[in-house]
DRENDO-1510 file (C-alpha; in Angstrom, 1 decimal, always signed):
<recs>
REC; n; res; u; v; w
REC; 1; UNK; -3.1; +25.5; -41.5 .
REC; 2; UNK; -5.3; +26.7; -38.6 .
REC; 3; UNK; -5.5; +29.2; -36.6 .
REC; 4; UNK; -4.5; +29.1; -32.7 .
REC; 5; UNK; -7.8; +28.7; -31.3 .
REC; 6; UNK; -8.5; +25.6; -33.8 .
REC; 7; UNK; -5.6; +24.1; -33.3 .
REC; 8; UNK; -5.8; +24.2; -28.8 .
REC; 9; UNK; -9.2; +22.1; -29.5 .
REC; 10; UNK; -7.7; +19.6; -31.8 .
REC; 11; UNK; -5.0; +19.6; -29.5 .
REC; 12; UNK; -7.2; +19.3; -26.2 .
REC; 13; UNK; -5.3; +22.5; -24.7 .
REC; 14; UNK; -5.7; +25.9; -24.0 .
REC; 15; UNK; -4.8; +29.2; -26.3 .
REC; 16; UNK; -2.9; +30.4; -23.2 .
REC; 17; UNK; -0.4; +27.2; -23.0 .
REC; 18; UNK; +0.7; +27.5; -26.6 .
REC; 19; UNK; +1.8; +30.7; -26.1 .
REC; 20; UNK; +3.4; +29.7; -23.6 .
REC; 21; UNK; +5.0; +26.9; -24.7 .
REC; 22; UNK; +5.5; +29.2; -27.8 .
REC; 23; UNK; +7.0; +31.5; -25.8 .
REC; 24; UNK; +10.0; +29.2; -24.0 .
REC; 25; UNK; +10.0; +27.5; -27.3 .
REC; 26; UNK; +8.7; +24.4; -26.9 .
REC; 27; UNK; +6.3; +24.3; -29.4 .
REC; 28; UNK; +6.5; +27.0; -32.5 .
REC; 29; UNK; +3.6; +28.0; -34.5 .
REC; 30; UNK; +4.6; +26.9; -38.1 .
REC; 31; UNK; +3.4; +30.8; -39.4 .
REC; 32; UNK; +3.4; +33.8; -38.0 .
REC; 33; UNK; +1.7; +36.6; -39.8 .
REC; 34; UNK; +4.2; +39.3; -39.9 .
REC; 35; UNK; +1.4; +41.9; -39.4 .
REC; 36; UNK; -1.0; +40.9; -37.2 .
REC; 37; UNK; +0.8; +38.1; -35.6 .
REC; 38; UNK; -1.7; +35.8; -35.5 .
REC; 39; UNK; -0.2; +32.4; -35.1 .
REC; 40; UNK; -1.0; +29.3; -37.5 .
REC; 41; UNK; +0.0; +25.3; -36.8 .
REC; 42; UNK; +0.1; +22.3; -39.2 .
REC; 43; UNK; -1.8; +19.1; -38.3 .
REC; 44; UNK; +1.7; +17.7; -38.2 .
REC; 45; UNK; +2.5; +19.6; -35.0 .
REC; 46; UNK; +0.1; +17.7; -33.0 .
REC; 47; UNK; +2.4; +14.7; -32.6 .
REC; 48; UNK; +5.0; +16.8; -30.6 .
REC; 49; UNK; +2.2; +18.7; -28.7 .
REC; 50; UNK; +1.0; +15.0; -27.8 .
REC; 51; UNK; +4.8; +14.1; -26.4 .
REC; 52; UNK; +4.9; +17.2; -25.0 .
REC; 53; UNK; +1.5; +17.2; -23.4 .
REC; 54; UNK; +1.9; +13.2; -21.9 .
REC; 55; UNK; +5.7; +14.0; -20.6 .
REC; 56; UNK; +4.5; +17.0; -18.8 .
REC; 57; UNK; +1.7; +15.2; -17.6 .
REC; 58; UNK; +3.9; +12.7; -16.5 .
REC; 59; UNK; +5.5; +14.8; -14.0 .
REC; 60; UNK; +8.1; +15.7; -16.2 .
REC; 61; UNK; +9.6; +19.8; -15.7 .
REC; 62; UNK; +9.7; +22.0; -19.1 .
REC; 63; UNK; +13.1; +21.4; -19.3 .
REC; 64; UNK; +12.9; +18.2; -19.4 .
REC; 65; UNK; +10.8; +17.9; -22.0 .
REC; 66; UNK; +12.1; +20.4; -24.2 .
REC; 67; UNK; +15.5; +18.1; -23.8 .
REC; 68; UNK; +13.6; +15.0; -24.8 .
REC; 69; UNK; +11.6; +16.3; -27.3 .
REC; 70; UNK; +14.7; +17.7; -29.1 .
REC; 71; UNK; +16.8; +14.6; -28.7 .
REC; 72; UNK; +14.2; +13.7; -31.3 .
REC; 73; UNK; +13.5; +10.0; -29.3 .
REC; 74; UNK; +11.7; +7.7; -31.3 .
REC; 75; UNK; +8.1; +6.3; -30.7 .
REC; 76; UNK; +9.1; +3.0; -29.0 .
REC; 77; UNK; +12.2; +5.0; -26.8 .
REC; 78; UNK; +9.0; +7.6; -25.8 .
REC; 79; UNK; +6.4; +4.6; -25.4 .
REC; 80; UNK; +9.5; +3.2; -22.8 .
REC; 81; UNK; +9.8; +6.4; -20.9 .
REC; 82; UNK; +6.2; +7.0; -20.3 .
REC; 83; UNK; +5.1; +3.2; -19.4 .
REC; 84; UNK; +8.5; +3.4; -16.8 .
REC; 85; UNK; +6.9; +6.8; -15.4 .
REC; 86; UNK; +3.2; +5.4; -15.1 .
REC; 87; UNK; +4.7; +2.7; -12.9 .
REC; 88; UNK; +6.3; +5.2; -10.8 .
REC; 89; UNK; +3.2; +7.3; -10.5 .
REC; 90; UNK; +1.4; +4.0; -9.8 .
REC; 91; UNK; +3.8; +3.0; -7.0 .
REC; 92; UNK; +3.5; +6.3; -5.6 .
REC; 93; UNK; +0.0; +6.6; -5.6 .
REC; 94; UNK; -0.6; +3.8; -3.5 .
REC; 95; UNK; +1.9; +4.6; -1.3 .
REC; 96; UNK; -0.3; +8.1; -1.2 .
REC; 97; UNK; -3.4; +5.8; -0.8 .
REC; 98; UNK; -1.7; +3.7; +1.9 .
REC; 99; UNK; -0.7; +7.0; +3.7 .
REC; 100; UNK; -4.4; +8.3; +3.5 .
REC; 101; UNK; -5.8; +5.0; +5.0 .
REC; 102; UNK; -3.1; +5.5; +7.8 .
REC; 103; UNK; -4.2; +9.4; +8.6 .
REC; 104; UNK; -8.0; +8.2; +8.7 .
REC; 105; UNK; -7.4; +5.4; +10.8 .
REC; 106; UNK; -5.4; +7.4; +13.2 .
REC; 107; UNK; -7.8; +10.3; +13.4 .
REC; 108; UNK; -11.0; +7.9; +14.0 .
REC; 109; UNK; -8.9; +6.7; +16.9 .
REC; 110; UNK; -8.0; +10.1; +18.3 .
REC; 111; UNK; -12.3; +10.7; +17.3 .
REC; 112; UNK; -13.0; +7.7; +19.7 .
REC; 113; UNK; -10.5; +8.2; +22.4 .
REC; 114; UNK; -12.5; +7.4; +25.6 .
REC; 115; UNK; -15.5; +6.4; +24.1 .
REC; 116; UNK; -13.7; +2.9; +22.7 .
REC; 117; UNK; -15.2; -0.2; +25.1 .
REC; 118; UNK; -14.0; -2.6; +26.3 .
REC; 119; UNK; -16.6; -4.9; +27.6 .
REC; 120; UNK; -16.0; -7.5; +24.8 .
REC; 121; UNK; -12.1; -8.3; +26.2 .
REC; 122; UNK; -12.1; -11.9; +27.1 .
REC; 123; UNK; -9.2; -13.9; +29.0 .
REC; 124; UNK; -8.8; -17.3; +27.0 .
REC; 125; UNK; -6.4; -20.0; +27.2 .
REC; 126; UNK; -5.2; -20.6; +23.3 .
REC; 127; UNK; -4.1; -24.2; +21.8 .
REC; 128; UNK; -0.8; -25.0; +20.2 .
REC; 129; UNK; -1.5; -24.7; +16.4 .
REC; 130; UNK; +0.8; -26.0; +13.5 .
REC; 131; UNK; +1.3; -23.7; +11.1 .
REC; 132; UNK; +3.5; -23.5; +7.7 .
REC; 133; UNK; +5.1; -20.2; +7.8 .
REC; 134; UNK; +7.8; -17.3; +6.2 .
REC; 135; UNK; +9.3; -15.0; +8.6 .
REC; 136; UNK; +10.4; -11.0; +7.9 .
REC; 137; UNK; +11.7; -8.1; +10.3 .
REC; 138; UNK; +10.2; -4.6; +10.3 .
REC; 139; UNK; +12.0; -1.7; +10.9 .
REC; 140; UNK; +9.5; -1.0; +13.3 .
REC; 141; UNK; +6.4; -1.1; +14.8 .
REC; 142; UNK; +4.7; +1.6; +12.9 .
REC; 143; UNK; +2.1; +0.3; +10.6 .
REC; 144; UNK; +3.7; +1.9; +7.6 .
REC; 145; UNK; +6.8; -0.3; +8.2 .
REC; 146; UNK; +4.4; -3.4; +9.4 .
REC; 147; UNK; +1.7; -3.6; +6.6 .
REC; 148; UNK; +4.2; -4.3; +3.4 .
REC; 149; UNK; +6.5; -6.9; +5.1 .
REC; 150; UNK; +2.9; -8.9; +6.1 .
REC; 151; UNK; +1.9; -8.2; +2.6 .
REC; 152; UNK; +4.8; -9.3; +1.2 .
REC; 153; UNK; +5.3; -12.5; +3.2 .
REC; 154; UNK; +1.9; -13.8; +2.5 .
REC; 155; UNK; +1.8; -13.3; -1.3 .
REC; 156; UNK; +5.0; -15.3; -0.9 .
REC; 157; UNK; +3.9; -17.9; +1.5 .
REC; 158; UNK; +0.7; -18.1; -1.0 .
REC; 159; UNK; +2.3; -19.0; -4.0 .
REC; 160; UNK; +4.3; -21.8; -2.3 .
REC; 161; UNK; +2.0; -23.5; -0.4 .
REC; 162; UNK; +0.3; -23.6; -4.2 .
REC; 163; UNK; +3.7; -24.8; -5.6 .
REC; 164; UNK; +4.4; -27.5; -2.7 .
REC; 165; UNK; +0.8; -28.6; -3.0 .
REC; 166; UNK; +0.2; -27.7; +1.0 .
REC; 167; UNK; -3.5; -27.0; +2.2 .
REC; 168; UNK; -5.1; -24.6; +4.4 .
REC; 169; UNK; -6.2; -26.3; +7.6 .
REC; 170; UNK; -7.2; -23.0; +9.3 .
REC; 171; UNK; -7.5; -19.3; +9.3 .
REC; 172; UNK; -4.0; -17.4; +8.6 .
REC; 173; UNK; -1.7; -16.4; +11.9 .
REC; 174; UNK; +0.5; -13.7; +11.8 .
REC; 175; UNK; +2.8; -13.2; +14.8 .
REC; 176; UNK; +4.4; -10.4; +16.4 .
REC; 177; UNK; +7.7; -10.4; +18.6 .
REC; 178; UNK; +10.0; -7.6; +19.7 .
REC; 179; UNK; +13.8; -7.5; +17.6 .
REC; 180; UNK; +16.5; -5.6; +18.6 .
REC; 181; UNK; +17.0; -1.9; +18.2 .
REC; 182; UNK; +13.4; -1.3; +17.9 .
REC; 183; UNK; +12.6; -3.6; +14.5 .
REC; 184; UNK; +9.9; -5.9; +14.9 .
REC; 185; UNK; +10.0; -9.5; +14.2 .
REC; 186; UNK; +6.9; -10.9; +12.2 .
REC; 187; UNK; +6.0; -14.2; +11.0 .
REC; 188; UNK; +3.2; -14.9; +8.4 .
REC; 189; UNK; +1.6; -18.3; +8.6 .
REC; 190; UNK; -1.4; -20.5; +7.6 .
REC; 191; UNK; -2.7; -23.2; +9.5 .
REC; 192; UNK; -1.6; -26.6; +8.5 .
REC; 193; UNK; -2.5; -30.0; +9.3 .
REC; 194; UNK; -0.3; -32.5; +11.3 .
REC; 195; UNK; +2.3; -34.1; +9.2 .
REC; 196; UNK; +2.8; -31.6; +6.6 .
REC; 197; UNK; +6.2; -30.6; +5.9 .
REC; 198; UNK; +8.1; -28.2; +3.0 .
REC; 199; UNK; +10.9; -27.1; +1.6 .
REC; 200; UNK; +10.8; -23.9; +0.6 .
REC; 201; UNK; +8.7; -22.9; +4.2 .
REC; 202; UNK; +9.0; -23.8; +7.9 .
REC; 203; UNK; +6.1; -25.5; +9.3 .
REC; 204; UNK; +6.4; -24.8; +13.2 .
REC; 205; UNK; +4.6; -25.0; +16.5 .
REC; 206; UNK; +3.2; -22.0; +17.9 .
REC; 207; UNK; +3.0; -22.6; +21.7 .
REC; 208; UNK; +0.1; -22.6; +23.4 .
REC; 209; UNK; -0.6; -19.4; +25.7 .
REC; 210; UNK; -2.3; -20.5; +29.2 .
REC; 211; UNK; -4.0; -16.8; +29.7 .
REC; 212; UNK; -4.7; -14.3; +26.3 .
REC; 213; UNK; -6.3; -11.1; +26.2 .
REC; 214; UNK; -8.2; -11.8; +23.4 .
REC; 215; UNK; -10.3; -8.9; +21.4 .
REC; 216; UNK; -11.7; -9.1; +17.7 .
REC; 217; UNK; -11.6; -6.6; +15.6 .
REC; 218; UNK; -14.4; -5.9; +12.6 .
REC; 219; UNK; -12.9; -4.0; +9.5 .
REC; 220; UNK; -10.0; -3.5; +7.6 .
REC; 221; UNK; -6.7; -3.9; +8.9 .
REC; 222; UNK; -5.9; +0.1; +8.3 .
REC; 223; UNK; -7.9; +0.2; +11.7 .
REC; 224; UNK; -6.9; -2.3; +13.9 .
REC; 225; UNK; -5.0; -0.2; +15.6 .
REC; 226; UNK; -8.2; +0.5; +17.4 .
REC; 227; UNK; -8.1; -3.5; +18.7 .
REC; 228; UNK; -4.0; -2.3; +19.7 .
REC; 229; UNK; -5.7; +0.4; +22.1 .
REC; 230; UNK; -8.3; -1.4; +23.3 .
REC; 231; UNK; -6.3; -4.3; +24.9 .
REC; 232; UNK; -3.7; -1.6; +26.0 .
REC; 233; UNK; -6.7; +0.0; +28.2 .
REC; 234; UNK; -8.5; -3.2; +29.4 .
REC; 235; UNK; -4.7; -4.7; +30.4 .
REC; 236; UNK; -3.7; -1.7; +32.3 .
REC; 237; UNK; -7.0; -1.2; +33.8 .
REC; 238; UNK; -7.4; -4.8; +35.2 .
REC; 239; UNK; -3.6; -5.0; +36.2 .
REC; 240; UNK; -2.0; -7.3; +33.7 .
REC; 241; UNK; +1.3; -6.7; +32.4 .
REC; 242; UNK; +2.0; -8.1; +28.9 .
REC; 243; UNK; +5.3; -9.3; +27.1 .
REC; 244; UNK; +4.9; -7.6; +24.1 .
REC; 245; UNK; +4.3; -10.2; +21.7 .
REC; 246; UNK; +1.1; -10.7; +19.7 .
REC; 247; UNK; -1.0; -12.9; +17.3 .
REC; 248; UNK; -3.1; -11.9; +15.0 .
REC; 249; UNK; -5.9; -14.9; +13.8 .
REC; 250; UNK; -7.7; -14.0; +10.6 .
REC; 251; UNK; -11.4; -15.1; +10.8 .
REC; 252; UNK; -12.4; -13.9; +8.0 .
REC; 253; UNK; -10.5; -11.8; +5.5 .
REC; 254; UNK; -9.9; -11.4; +1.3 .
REC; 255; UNK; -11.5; -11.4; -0.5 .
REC; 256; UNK; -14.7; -10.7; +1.3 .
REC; 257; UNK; -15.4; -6.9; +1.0 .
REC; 258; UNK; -13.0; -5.4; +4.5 .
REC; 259; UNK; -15.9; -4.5; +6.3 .
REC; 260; UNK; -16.9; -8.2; +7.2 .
REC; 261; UNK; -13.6; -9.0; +7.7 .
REC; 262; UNK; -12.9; -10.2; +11.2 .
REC; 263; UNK; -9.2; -10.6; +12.9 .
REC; 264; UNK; -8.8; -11.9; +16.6 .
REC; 265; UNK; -6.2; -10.0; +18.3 .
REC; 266; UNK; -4.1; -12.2; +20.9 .
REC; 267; UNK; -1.8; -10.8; +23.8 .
REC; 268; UNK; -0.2; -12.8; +26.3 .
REC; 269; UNK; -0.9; -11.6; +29.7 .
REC; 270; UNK; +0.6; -12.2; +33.1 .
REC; 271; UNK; +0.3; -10.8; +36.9 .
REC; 272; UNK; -2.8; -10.3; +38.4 .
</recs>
């Protein structure tokens, strides 16, 4: 038997939560001296104060615990429940990651608002390239919406390039056109050379553009929303008008570390 305060460091707790959880009756001393009350736990009771310490660690309420822990649910049923949990603490810690990357990248830009130059805008005329590509829709342009459909349709358009045998030509396009009720169109593709055909992906044309606004961006793509306001500036300022479509041109990407990566932003301009 030992006493409480030998039994919280076994345990890796503290005196104060086994009294509590002695209290709501999660966790019972095995003795308690009639007199003096001092409590007293078997080296048994350290497998429940494990489940109960993991499930509540887990995100898991008292309650809840006390419900699963009393349904008696055997090692592999517990081992089941916790690895399904992890995952959902793991999904929504990058989404919590994601969301961070989002606020710092928006608050750099509201840091830089008129201090961002233009100067390195250019006006090019862009070539027809061939690419193999997979198409998506986003719900809409924000980059919360944006980021996991591009994600997702290159990790797809990577493994069957792999599986079709087809090879990179040139740096990755992804392309950006206007859908209905606000959504955004988005196409994912890798430059291919001529002849190359698939099944499982459409290998396509993308026209050429006689007058571009073209900037590139340095960094990670959580701030190219910087390159976004940039053009937005230089084609008001020198009396373009744009259709709202874009191209982005990957120059260099993964896995180099983000802040060598390079992406050349593309927006058709008309109308000066």
């Amino acid at each position: 038997m030992f006493n409480i305060g030998e039994f919280a460091r076994m345990g890796r707790v503290s005196v104060r939560m086994l009294r509590h959880y002695d209290a709501i009756g999660l966790l019972r001393p095995a003795r308690v001296d009639p007199f003096s009350g001092y409590r007293s736990y078997e080296a048994a009771q350290l497998k429940r104060l494990n489940r109960l310490v993991a499930l509540k660690d887990l995100g898991f309420s008292l309650e809840q615990v006390g419900a699963v822990l009393d349904e008696k649910v055997d090692t592999s049923e517990l081992r089941g429940m916790l690895r399904l949990r992890q995952a959902q603490l793991a999904e929504q810690l990058a989404a919590d990651t994601d969301r961070l990357g989002r606020v710092e990248a928006r608050l750099r830009m509201i840091e830089r608002e008129g201090t961002m130059s233009t100067n390195n805008v250019t006006v090019e005329s862009v070539e027809p390239v061939l690419v193999a590509r997979l198409s998506g829709v986003a719900k809409s342009n924000d980059s919360a919406d944006v980021g996991p459909v591009v994600q997702g349709l290159y990790g797809e358009l990577t493994g069957v390039l792999q599986s079709e045998g087809i090879q990179m030509a040139g740096p990755a396009i992804a392309t950006y056109e206007p859908a209905p009720d606000g959504a955004l169109a988005v196409g994912a593709g890798i430059t291919v050379g001529p002849g190359v055909s698939g099944d499982a992906v459409e290998v396509i044309e993308l026209p050429a553009i006689d007058q571009a606004a073209v900037y590139v961006h340095h960094g990670a793509m959580a701030t190219i929303g910087e390159a976004y306001q940039i053009l937005a500036t230089w084609i008001e300022d020198n009396g373009y008008r744009t259709d709202g479509t874009a191209r982005e041109v990957y120059l260099v990407g993964h896995p180099d570390p983000e802040e060598t990566w390079q992406t050349a932003l593309q927006m058709p301009i008309s109308g000066n």
